[in-house]
C-alpha positions as CSV (number, residue, x, y, z in Angstrom):
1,X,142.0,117.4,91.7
2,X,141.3,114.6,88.8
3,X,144.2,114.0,88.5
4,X,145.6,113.8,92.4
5,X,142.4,111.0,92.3
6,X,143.9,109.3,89.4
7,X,147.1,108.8,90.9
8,X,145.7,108.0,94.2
9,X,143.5,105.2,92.8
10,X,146.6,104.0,90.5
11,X,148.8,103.9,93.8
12,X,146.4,101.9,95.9
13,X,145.6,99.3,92.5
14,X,149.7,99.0,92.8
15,X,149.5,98.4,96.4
16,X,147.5,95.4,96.7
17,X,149.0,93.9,93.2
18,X,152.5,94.2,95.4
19,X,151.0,93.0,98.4
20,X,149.0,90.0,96.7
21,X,152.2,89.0,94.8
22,X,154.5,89.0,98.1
23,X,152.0,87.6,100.1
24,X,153.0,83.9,101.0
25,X,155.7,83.8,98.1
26,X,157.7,81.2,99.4
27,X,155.5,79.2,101.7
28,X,155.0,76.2,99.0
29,X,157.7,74.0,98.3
30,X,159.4,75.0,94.7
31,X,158.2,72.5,92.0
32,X,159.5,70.4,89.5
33,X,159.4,73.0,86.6
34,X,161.1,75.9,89.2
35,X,163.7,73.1,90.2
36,X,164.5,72.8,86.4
37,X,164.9,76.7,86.5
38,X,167.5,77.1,89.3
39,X,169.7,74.0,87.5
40,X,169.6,75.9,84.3
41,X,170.4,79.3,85.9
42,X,173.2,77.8,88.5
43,X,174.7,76.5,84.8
44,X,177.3,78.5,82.5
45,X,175.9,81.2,80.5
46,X,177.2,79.0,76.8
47,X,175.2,76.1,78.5
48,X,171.9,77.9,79.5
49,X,172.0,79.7,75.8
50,X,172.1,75.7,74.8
51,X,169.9,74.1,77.0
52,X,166.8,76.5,76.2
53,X,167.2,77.2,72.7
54,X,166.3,73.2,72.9
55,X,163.2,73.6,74.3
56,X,162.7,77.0,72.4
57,X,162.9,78.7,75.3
58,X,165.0,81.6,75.8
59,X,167.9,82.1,78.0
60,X,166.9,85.3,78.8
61,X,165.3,84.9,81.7
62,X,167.6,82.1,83.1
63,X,170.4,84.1,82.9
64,X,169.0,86.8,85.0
65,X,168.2,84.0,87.4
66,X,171.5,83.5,87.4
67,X,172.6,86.8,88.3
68,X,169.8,87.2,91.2
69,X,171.0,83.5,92.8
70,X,174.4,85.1,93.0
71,X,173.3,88.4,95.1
72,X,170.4,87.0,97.0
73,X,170.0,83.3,97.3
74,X,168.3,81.0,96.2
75,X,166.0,80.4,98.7
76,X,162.2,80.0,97.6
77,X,161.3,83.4,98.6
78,X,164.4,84.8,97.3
79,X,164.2,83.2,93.3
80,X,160.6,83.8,93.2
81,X,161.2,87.5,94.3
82,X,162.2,88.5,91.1
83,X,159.0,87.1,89.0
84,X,156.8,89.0,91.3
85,X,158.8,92.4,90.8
86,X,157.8,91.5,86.5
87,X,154.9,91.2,87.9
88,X,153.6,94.3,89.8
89,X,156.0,96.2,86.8
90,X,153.1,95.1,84.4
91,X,150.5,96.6,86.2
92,X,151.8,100.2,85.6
93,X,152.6,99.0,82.0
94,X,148.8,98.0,81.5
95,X,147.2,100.9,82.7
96,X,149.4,103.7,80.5
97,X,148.7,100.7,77.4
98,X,144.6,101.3,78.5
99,X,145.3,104.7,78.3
100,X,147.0,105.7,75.4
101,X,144.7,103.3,73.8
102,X,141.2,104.3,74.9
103,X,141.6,106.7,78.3
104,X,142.9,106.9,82.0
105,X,139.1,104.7,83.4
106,X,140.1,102.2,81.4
107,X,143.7,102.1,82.2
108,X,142.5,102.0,85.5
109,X,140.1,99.1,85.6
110,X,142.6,97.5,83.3
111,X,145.3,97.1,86.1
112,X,142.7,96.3,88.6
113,X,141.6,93.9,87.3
114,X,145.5,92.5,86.5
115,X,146.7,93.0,89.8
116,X,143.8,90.9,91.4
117,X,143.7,87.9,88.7
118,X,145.0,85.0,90.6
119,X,146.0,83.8,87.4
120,X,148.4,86.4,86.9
121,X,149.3,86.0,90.5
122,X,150.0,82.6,90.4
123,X,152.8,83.0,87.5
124,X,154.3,86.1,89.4
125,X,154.8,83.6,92.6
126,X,156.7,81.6,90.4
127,X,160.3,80.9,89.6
128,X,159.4,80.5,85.5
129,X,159.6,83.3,83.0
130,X,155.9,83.9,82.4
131,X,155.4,87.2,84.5
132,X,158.9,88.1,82.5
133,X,156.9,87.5,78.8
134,X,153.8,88.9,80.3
135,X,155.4,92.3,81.1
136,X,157.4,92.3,77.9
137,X,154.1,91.4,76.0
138,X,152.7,95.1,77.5
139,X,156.2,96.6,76.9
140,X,156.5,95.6,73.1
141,X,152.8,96.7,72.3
142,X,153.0,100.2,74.4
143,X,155.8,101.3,72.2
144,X,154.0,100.0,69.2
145,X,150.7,101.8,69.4
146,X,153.2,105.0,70.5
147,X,155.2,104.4,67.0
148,X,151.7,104.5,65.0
149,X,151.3,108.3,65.7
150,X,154.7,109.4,67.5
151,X,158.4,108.5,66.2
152,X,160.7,109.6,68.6
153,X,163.8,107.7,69.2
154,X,163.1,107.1,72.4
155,X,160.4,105.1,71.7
156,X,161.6,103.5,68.5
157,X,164.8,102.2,71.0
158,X,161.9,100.9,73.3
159,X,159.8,99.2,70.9
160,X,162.8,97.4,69.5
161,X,164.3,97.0,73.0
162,X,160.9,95.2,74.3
163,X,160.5,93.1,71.6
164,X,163.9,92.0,71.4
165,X,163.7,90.7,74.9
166,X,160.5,89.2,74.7
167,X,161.5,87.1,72.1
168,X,164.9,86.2,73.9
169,X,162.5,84.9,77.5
170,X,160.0,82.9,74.9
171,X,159.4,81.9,71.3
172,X,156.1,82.8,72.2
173,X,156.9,86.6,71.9
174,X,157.3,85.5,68.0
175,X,153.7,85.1,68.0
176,X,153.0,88.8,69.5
177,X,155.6,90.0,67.5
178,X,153.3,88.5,64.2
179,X,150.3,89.7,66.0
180,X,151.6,93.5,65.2
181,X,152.8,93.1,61.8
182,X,149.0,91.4,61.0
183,X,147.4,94.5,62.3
184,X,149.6,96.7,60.2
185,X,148.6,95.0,57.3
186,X,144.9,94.8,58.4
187,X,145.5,98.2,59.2
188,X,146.4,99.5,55.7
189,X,144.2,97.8,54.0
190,X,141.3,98.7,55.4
191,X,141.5,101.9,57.0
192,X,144.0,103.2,53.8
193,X,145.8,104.9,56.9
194,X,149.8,104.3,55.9
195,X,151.2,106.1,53.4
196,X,154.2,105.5,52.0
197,X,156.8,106.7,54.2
198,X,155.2,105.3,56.9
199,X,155.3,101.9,55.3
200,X,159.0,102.3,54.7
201,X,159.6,103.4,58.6
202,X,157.9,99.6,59.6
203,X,159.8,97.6,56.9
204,X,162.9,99.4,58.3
205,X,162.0,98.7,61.9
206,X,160.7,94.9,60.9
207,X,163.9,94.1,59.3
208,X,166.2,95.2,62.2
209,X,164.1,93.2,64.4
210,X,164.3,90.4,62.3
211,X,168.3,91.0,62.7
212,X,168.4,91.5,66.0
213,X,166.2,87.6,66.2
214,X,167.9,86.0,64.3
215,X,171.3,84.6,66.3
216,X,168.3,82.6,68.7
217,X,166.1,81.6,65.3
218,X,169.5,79.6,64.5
219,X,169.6,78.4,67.8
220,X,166.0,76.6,67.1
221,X,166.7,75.9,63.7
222,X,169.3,73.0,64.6
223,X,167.9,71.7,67.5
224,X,165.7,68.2,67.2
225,X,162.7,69.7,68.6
226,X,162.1,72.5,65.2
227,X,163.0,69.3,63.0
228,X,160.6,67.2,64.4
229,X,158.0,70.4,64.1
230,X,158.9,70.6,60.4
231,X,158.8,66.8,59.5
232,X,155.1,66.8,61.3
233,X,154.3,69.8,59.6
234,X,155.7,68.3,56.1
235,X,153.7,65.1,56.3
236,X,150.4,66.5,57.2
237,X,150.0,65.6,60.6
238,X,150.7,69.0,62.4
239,X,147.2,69.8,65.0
240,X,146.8,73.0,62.6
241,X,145.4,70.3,60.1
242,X,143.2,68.5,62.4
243,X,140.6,70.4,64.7
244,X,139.3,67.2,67.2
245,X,136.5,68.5,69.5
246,X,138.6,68.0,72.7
247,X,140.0,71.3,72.0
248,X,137.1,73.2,72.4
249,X,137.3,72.1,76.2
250,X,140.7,74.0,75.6
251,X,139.5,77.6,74.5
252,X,137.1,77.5,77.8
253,X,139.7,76.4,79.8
254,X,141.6,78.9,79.2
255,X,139.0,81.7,79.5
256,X,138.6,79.2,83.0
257,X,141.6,80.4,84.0
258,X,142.3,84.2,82.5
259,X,139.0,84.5,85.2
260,X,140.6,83.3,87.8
261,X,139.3,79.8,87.9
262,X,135.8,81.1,88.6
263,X,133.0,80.4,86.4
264,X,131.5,83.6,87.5
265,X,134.0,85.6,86.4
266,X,134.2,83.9,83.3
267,X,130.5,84.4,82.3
268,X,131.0,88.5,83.6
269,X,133.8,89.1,81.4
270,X,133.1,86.5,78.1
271,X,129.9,89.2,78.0
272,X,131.7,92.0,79.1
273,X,134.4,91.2,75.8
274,X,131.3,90.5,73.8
275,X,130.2,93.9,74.7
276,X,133.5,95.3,73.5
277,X,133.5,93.8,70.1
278,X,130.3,94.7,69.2
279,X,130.9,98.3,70.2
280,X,133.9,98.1,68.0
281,X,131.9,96.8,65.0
282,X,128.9,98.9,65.6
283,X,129.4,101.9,67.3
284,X,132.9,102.6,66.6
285,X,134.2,106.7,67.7
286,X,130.8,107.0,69.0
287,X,131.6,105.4,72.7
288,X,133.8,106.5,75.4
289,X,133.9,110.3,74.1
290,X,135.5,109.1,70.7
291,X,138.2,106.9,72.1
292,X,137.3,103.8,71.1
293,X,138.2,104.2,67.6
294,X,137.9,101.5,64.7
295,X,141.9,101.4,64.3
296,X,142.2,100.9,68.5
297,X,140.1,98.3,68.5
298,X,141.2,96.7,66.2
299,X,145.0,96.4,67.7
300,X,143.1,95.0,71.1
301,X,141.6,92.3,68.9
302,X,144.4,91.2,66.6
303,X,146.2,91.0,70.4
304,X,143.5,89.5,71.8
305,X,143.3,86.2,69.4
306,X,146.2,86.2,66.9
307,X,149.1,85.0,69.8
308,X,147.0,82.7,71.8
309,X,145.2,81.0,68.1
310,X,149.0,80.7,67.0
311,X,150.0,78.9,70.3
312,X,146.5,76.9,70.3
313,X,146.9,75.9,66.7
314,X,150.7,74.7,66.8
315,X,150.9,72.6,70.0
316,X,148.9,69.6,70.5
317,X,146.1,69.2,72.6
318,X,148.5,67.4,75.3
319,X,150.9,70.0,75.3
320,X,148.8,73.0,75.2
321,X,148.6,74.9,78.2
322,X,147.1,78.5,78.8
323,X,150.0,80.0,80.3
324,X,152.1,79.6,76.5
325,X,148.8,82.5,75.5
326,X,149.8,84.6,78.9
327,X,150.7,87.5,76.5
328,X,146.9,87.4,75.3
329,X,145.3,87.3,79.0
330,X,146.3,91.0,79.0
331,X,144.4,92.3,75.8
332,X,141.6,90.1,77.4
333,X,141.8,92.2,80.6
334,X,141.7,95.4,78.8
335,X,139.1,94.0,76.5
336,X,136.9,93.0,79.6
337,X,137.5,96.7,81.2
338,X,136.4,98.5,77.7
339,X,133.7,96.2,77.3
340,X,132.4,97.0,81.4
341,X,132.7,100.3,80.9
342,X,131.4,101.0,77.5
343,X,127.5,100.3,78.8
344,X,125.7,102.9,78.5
345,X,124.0,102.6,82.2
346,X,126.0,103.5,84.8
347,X,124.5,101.3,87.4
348,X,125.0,98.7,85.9
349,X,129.0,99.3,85.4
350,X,129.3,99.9,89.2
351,X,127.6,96.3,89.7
352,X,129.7,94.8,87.1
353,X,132.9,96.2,88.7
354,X,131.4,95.2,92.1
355,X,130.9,91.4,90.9
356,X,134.3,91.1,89.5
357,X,135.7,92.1,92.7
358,X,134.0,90.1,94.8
359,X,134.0,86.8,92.6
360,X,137.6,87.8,92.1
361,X,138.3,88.3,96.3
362,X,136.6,84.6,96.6
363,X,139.3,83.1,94.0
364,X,141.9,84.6,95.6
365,X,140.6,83.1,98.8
366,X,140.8,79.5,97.4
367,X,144.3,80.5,95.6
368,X,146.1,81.6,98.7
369,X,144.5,78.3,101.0
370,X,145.3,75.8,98.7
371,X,148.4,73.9,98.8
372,X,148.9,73.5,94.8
373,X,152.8,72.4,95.1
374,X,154.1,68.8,95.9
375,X,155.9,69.0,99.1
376,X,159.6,68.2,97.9
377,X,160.9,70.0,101.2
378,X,159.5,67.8,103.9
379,X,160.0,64.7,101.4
380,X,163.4,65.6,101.4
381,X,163.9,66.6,104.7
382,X,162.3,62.9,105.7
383,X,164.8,61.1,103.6
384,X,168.2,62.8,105.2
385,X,166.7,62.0,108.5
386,X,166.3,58.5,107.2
387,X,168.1,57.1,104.7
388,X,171.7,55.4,104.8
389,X,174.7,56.2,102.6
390,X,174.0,52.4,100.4
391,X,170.5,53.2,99.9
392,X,169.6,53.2,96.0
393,X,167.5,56.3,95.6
394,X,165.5,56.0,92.3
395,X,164.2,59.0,90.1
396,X,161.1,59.5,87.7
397,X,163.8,61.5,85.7
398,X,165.9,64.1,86.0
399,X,163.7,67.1,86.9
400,X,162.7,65.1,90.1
401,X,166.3,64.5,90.8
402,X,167.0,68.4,90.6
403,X,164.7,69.5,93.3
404,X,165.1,66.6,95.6
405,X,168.9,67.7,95.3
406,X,168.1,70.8,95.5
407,X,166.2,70.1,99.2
408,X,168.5,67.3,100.2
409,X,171.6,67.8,102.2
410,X,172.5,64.3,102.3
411,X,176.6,63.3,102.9
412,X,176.4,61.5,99.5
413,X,174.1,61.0,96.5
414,X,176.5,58.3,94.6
415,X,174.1,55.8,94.4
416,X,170.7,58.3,92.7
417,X,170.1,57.3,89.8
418,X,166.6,57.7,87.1
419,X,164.3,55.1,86.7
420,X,165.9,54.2,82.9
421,X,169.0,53.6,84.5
422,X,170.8,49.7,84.4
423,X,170.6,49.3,87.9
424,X,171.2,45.6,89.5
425,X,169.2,45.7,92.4
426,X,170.5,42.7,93.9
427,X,173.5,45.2,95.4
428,X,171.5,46.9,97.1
429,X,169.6,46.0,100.9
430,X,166.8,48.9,100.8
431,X,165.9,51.7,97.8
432,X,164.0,54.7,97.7
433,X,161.5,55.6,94.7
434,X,160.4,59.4,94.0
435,X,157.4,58.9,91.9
436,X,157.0,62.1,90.6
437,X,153.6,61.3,88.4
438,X,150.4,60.2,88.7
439,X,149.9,56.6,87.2
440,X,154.1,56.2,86.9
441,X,155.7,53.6,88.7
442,X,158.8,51.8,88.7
443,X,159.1,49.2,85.8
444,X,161.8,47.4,88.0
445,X,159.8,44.8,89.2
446,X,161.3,45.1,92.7
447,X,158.1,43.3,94.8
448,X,159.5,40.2,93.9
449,X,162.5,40.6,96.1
450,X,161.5,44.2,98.4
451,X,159.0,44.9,100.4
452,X,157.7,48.6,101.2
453,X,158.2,49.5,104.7
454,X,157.5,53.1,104.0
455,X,155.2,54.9,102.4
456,X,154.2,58.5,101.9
457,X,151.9,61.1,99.8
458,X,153.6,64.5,99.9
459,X,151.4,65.5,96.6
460,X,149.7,68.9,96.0
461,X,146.4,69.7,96.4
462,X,145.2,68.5,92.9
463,X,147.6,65.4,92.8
464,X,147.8,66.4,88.7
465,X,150.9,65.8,86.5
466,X,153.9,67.6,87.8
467,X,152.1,68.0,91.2
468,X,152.4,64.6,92.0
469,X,154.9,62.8,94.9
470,X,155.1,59.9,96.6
471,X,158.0,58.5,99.0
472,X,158.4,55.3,98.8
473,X,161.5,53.1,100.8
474,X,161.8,49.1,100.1
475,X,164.0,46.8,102.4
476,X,165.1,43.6,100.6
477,X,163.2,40.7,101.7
478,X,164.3,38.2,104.2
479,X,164.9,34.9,102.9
């Protein structure tokens, strides 16, 4: 009967993380960042294996794009489709990862409390690869805590398999990859658990990994991006070196968002995590009928802090985003279930799990009644209505120019060009400007022979960088 109520409960937690991750998929316009996605994927496999290895991003996930456009469109619903399916796929991962770990409750509360983070939601409504690493993330360490006590081939092949792929949607998976090899280490060392054969079994494992990286690690080592790391590294000026105070607003920020943008939530489970690592200091094989063991912890904990201080660490405070430490917002959802249902009092569990639901319900309220996209569709769909075939149509760069074209079904785009462009204006009777930032405008000095004669906001909710966009059309001035 336990178990029918297990599965029960697991089937309803996967029914509204489906149903929250489908609903309203493609009722925002796609965004610059998506836009830069469907141009990749709608590319040649040689030039998406390229392109992304560039930005050290894999091609993985572009390539799969790819493949989806082909069979199902690429309308917004359609490309965003496929993120949400990674998605709802890492709920089931999470829960078996809470329960091999520590036991089925907290496998449980683990993928509630995944499938109704609007943070998680928000990347699995997306047309980026972050739902992809996230699942991946769960994969990799699922078959690694299996390896530690069981070595079948099946889930050797998955641990390599998981990892592999991770690595090949992100150079972030590099950093959970690290994360694992630290605990082993850790792991020897203290608890004096890994004798030699088992030591040889992870070198072996490691090395074949290593292998199986290495044709993308050459891909990063020759592009500009990795020399620029290693010459800013070299000279002492790498962010690891410096530690300015603005990034502390970074750390809570992203705790900000692993809770769902709610300060409520973030207060519940900072204490409930608190709780968690105390027990694991303190108490050890004492809570939870002796699952939360020393060794478990401390995989949860290396997981928890060693990919997202790696990510924090490297990249600048202006680059830095919480979504490069999505691999760690899991640990810190099964850290916050271990750490809720590790007090002693049972009362006061069911009102913690009470809160987080409701606090959680309210952000996922304000998530799904907030237009957080620029509105590139009606923009566009303004400008084919309007514009003539020897109007300039000026860009903030290229990733502007890939979604308006995407939107736009305008007879001809011969004359769009990007802001840096040597343009002379004087050929032209009107133009069009996308501004595409907050703050940026054109550096053309056109008021001194246009005038604006329309003028538009079609920005998302926040107006921030990315979010921003503004229509503007200029008529040369009479006289």
């Amino acid at each position: 009967m336990r178990r029918h109520l297990h599965i029960l409960v697991l089937t309803s937690i996967f029914l509204i993380g489906l149903f929250l991750r489908l609903y309203h998929l493609g009722s925002e316009s796609l965004w610059t960042d998506e836009g830069i996605a469907i141009h990749t994927a709608e590319s040649g496999i040689n030039e998406i294996i390229k392109e992304r290895a560039s930005f050290f991003h894999g091609p993985l996930y572009y390539i799969l794009l790819r493949y989806w456009i082909g069979i199902f469109g690429n309308t917004e619903y359609s490309i965003r489709f496929l993120s949400a399916i990674f998605g709802v796929l890492a709920i089931l991962i999470i829960y078996k990862v809470g329960e091999i770990i520590f036991n089925k409750e907290i496998g449980l509360l683990s993928a509630l409390l995944l499938s109704i983070s609007s943070f998680h939601i928000s990347y699995s409504q997306e047309a980026r690869m972050y739902s992809l690493v996230s699942m991946l993330t769960l994969s990799s360490f699922y078959f690694f805590i299996r390896l530690l006590s069981f070595r079948a081939k099946y889930t050797i092949i998955g641990y390599i398999l998981s990892s592999v792929l991770l690595f090949y949607t992100h150079c972030i998976g590099l950093f959970v990859i690290m994360a694992q090899v630290i605990f082993l280490v850790l792991y020897s060392i203290k608890y004096r658990r890994l004798e030699t054969k088992k030591l040889k079994f992870w070198f072996i494992q490691l090395s074949l990994l290593t292998l199986l990286l290495l044709p993308l690690l050459s891909f990063f080592a020759t592009s500009k991006r990795f020399s620029y790391l290693i010459n800013h590294i070299y000279s002492g000026q790498a962010y690891f070196f410096i530690f300015p105070v603005r990034r502390f607003s970074d750390i809570a920020e992203t705790a900000f968002q692993w809770s769902s943008r709610s300060y409520f939530l973030m207060m519940i489970s900072l204490i409930a995590v608190l709780n968690f690592f105390l027990n694991s200091r303190n108490r050890g094989a004492d809570v939870l009928e002796g699952n939360l063991k020393k060794e478990n912890a401390l995989i949860l904990l290396t997981w928890l802090i060693i990919p997202f201080l790696l990510v924090f660490l490297i990249l600048s405070p202006d680059r830095f985003r919480p979504k490069y430490a999505i691999g760690s917002s899991t640990a810190f959802y099964i850290a916050t279930a271990v750490g809720l249902l590790t007090v002693k009092k049972r009362y006061i569990k069911v009102i913690g799990v009470c809160l987080i639901f409701s606090f959680s319900t309210v952000s996922l309220f304000q998530y799904f009644t907030t237009n957080r996209n620029a509105d590139y569709r009606s923009a566009a769909s303004y400008f084919d209505g309007n514009a003539n075939v020897n109007d300039a149509v000026f860009f903030l760069d290229k990733r502007q120019m890939y979604l308006f074209d995407h939107y736009s079904n305008f007879s001809s785009k011969a004359n769009w060009f990007i802001l840096r462009d040597n343009v002379d204006l004087k050929n032209y009777e009107r133009l069009w400007f996308i501004q595409g930032k907050p703050g940026m405008f054109t550096d053309k000095k056109i008021d001194k022979i246009f005038d604006v004669v329309y003028y538009n906001v079609y920005s998302g909710e926040y107006n921030a960088l990315d979010q921003t966009l503004i229509l503007y059309l200029y008529k040369k001035r009479e006289g």
